[in-house]
N, CA and C of each residue as an Amber inpcrd file, in Angstrom:
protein
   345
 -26.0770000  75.9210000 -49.3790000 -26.1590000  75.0060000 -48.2460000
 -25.5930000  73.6580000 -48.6720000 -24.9690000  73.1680000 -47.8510000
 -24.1200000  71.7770000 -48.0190000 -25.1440000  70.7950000 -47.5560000
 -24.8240000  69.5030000 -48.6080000 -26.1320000  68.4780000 -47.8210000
 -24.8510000  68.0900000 -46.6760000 -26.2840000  67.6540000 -46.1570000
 -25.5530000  66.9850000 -44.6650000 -25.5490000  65.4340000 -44.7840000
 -26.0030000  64.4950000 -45.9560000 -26.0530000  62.9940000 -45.9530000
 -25.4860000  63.2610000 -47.0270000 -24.8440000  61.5490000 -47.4420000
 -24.9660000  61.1030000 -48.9820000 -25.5680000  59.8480000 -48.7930000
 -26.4970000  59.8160000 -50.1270000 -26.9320000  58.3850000 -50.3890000
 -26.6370000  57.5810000 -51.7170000 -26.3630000  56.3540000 -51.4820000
 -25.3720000  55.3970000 -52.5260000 -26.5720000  54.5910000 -52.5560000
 -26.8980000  54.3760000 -54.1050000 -28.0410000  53.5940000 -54.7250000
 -27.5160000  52.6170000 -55.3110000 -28.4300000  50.9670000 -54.6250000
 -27.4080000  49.6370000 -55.4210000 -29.2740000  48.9330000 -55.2820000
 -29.3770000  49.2700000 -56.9030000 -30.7930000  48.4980000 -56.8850000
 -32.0340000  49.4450000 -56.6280000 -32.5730000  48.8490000 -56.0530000
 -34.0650000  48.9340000 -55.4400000 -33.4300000  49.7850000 -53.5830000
 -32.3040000  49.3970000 -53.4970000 -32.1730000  50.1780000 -51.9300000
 -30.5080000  50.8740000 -52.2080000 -31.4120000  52.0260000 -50.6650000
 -30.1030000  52.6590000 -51.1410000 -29.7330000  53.2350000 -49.4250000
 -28.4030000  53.2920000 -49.3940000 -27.5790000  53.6590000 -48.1590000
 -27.5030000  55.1560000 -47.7180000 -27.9910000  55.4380000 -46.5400000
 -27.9720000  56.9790000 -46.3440000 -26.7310000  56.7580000 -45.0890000
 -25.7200000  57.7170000 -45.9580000 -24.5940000  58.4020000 -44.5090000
 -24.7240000  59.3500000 -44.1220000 -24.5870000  59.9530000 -42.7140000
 -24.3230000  61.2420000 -42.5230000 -22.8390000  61.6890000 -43.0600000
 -22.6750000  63.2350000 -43.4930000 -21.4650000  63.4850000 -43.7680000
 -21.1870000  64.9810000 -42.7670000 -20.1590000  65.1450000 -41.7820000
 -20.0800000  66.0920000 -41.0640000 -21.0500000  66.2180000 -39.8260000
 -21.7720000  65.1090000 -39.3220000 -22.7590000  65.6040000 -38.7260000
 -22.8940000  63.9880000 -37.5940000 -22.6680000  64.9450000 -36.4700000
 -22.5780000  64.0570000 -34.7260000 -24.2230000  64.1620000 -34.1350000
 -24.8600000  65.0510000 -34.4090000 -26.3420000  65.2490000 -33.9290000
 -27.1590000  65.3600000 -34.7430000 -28.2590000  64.3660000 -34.5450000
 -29.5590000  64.2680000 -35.1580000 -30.5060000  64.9990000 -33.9740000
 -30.9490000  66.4610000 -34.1710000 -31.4370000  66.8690000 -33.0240000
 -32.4250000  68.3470000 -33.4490000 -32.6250000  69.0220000 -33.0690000
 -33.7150000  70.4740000 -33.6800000 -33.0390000  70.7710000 -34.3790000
 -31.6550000  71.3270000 -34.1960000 -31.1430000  72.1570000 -35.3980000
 -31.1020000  71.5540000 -36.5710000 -31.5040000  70.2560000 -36.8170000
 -31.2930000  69.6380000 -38.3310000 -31.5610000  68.8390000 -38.5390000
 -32.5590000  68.1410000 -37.9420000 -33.8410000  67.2800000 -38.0930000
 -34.5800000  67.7160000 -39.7740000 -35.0830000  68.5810000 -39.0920000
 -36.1860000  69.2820000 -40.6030000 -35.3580000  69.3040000 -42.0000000
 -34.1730000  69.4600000 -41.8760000 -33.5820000  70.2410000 -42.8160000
 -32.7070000  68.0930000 -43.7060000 -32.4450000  67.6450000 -42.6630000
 -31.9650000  66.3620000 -43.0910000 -33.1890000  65.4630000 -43.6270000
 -34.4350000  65.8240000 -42.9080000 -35.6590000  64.3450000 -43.3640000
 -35.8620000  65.5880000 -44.9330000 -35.8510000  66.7700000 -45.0090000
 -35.9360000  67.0950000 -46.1570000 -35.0670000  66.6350000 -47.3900000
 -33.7420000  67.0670000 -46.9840000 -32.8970000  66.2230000 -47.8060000
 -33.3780000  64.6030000 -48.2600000 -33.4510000  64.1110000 -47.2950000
 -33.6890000  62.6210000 -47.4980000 -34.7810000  62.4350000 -48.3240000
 -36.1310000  62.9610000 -48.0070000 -36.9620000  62.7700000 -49.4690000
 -36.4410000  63.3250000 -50.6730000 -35.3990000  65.1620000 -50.5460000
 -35.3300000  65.2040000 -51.8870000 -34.8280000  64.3560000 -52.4780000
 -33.8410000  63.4100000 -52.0440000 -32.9390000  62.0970000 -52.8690000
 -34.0620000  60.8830000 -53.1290000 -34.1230000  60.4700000 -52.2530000
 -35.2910000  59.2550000 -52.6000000 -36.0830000  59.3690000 -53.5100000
 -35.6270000  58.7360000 -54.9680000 -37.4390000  58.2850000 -55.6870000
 -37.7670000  57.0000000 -55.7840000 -38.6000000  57.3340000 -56.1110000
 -39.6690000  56.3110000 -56.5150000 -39.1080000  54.7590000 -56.8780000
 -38.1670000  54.5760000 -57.0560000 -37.2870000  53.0590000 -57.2960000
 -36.6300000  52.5920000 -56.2050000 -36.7350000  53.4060000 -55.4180000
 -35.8580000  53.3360000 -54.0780000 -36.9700000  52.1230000 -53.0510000
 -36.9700000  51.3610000 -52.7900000 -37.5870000  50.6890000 -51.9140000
 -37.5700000  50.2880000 -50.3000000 -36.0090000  50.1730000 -50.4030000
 -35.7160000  49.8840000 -49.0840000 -34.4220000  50.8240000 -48.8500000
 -34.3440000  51.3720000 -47.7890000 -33.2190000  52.6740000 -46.9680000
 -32.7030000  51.9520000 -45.9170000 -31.1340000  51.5520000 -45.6380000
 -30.8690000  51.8860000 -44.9790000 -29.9760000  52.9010000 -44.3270000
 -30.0420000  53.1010000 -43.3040000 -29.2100000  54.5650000 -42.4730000
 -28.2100000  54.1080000 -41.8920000 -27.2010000  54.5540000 -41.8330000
 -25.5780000  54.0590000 -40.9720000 -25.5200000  55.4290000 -40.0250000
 -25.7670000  55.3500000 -38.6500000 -26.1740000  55.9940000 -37.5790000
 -24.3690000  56.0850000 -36.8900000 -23.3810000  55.4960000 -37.5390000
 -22.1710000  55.2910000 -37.1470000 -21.5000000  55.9640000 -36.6410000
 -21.5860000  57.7380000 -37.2320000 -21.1140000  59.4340000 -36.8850000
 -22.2270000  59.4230000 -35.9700000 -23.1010000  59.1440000 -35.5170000
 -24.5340000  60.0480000 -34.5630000 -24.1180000  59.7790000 -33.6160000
 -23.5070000  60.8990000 -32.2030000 -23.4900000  60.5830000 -31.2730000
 -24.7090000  60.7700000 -30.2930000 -25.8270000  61.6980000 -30.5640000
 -26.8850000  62.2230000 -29.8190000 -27.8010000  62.5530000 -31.1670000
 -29.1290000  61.8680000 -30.4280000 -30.5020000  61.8470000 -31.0130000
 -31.8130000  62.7520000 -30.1670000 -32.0250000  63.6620000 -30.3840000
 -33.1200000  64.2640000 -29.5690000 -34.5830000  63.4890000 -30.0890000
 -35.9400000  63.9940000 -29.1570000 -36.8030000  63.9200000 -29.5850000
 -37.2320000  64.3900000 -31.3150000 -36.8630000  65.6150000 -31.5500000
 -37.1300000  65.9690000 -33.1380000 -35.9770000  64.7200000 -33.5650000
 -34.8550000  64.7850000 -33.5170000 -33.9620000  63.7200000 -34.7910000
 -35.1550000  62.2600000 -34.3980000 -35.7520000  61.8010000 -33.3520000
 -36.1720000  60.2650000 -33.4740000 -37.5940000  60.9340000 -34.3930000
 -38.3800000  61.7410000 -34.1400000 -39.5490000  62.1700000 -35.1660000
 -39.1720000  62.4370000 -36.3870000 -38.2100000  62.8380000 -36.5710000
 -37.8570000  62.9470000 -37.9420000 -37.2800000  61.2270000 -39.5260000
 -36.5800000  60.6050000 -37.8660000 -36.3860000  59.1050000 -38.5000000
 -37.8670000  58.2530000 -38.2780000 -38.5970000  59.2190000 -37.2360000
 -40.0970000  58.0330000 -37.6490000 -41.0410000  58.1710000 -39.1230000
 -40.2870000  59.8860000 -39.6460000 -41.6690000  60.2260000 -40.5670000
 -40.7680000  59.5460000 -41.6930000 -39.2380000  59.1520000 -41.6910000
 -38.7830000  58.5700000 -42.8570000 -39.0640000  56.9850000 -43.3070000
 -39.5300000  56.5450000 -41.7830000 -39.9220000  55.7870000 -41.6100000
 -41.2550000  55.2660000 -42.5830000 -42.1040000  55.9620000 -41.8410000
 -43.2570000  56.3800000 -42.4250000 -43.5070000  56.1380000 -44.1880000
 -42.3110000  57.2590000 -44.2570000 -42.6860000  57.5660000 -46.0720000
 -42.0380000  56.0710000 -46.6850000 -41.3050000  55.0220000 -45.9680000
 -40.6960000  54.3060000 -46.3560000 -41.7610000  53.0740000 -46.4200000
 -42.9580000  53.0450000 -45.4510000 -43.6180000  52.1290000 -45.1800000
 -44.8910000  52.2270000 -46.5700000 -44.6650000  53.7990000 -46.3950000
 -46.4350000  53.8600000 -47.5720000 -45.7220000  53.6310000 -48.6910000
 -44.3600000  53.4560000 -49.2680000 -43.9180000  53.1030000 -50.5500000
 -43.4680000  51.7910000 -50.5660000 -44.2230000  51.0620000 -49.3990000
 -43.9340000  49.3980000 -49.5530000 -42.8050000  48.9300000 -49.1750000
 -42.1130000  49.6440000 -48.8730000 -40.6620000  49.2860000 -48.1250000
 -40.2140000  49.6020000 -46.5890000 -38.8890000  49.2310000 -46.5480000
 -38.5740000  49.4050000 -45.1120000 -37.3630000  50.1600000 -44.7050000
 -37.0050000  50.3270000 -43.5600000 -35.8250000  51.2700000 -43.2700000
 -35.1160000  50.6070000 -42.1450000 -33.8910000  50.5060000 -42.2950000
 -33.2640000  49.7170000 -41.3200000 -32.1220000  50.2770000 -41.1880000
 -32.1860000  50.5070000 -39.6720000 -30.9860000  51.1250000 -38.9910000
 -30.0810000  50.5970000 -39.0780000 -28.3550000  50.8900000 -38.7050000
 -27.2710000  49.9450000 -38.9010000 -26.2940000  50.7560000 -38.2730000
 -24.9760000  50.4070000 -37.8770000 -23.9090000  51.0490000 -37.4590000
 -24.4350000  51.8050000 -35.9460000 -25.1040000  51.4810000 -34.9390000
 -25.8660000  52.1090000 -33.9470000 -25.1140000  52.1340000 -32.6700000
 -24.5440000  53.3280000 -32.3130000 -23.5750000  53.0930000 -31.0280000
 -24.0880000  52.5530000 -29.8370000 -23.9280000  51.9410000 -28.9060000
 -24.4470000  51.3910000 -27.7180000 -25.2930000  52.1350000 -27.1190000
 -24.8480000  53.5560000 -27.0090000 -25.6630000  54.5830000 -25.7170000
 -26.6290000  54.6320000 -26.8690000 -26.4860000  54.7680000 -27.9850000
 -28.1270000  55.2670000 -28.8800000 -28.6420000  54.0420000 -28.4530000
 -28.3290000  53.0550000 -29.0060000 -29.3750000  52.0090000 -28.8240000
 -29.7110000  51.7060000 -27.3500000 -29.0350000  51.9940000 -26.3830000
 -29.6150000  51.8400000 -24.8200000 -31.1360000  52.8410000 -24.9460000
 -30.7680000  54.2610000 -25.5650000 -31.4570000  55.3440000 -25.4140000
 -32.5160000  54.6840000 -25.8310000 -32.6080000  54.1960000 -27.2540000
 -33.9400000  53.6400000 -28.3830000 -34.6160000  52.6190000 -27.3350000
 -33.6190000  52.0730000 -26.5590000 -34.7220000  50.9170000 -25.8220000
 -35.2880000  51.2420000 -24.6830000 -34.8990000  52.5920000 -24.0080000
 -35.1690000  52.7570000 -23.0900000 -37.0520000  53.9040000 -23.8990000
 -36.5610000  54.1270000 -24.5270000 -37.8560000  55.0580000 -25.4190000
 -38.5600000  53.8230000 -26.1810000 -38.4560000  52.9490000 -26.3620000
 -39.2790000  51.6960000 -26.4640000 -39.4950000  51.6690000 -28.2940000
 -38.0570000  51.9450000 -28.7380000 -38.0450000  52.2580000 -30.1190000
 -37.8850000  51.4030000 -30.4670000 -36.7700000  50.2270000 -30.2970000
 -36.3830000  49.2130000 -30.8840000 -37.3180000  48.3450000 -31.1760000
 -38.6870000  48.5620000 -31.1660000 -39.8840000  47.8320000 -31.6500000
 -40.3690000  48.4920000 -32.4280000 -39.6440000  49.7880000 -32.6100000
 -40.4150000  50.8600000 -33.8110000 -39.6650000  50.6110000 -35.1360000
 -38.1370000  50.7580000 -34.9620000 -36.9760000  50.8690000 -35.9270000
 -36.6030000  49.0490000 -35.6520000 -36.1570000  48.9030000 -37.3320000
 -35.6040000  47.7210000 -37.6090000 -33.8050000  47.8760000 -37.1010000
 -33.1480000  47.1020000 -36.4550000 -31.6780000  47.8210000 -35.9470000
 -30.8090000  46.4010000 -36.3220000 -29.8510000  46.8960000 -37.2390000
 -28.6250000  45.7970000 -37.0120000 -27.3200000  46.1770000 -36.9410000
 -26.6240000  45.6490000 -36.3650000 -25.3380000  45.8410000 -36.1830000
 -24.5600000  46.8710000 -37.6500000 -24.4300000  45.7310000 -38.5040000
 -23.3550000  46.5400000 -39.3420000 -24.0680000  46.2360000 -40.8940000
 -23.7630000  46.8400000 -42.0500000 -24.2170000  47.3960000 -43.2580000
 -24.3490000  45.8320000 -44.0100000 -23.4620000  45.2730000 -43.8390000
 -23.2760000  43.4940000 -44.2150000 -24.7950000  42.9580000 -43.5470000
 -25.0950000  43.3080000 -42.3030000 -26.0650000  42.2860000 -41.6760000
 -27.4500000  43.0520000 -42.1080000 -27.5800000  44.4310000 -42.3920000
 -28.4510000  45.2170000 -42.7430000 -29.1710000  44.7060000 -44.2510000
 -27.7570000  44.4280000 -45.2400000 -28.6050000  43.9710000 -46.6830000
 -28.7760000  43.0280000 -46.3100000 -28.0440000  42.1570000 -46.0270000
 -28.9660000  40.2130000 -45.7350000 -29.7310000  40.2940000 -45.1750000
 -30.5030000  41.2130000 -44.6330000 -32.0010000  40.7950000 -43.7710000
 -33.1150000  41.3940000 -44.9180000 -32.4560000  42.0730000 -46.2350000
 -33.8150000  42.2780000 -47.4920000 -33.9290000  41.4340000 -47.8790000
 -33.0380000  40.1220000 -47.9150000 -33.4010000  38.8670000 -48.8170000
 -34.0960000  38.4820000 -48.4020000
């Protein structure tokens, strides 16, 4: 099985891309938040995600970015969205997410908000 992300570690945080992959949705929800913990250890503090390839987010892909969420919060850190196409982020606000998920524009504005 091919991973479906890569993640690039600079420090204490590290960058998750999708690679090959337009939907965060049932078919690969489970199988991507798995991936994502297997990479993440323990030095890893802060994640962010470049949502840039995602054209469609179902209910499982937003449960799946809440439990990464999650695991990101009980290890003292945070997760911040970035690269977010318009219709997702209409979608996130209309689902009343954008008070759930941290969201910035682009990967530049994403690390300056850990300082």
């Amino acid at each position: 099985m091919t991973q479906s992300i890569k993640i690039d570690k600079q420090g204490s945080n590290a960058i998750l891309r999708f690679q090959d992959t337009k939907n965060l949705d049932a078919n690969n929800a489970h199988r991507i938040k798995g991936e994502v913990r297997g990479i993440l250890d323990p030095g890893i503090k802060n994640l962010l995600i470049d949502l840039g390839t995602i054209h469609f987010v179902d209910s499982t892909g937003f449960g799946a970015l809440i439990a990464i969420l999650k695991t990101m919060k009980s290890q003292g850190g945070k997760l911040i969205l970035f690269n977010v196409s318009n219709e997702l982020e209409e979608l996130m606000d209309l689902m009343q997410l954008l008070t759930v998920f941290e969201v910035k524009p682009t990967e530049k504005e994403a690390l300056a908000s850990l300082n």
